[in-house]
C-alpha positions in Angstrom: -28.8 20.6 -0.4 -31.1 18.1 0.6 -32.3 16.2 3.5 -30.0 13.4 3.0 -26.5 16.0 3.1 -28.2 17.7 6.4 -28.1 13.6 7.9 -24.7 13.1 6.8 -23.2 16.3 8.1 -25.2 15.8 11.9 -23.7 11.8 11.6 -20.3 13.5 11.0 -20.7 16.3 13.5 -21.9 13.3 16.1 -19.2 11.5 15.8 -16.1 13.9 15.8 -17.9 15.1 19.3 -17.3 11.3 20.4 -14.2 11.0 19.7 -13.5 14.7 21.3 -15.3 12.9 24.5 -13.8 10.3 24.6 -10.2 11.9 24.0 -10.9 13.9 26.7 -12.0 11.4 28.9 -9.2 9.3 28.5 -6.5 11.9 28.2 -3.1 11.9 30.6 -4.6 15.3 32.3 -7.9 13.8 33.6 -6.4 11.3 35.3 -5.7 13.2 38.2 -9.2 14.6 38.0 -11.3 11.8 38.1 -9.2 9.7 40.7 -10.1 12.8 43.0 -14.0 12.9 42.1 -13.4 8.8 43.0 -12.6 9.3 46.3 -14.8 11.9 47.4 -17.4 9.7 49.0 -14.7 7.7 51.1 -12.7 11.8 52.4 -15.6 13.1 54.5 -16.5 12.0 57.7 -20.0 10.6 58.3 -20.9 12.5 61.6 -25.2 11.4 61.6 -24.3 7.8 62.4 -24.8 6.0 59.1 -21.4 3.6 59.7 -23.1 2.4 62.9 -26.7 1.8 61.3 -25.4 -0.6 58.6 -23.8 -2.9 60.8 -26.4 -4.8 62.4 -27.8 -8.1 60.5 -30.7 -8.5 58.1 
């Protein structure tokens, strides 16, 4: 075994963790998930006044 079989097996290990990534990502049951962790910032209230500082003009 030499260098160049140690660089072919971390290109192959690389790229099946990808694909597993990117399965994931993409899969039916993450849906759900993600549109959640989406609207997070817009569920909470913002009670120290931010709304009312960004209104003014530049």
């Amino acid at each position: 075994m030499d260098i160049n079989d140690l660089r072919s097996i971390v290109t192959v290990a690389g790229l099946l963790c990808f694909l597993a990534i990117v399965g994931w990502a993409y899969g039916k049951g993450s849906k759900k998930g993600f549109e959640e962790a989406a609207n997070l910032p817009f569920a909470e209230r913002d009670d120290d006044g931010a709304a009312s500082r960004t209104s003014h003009p530049r």
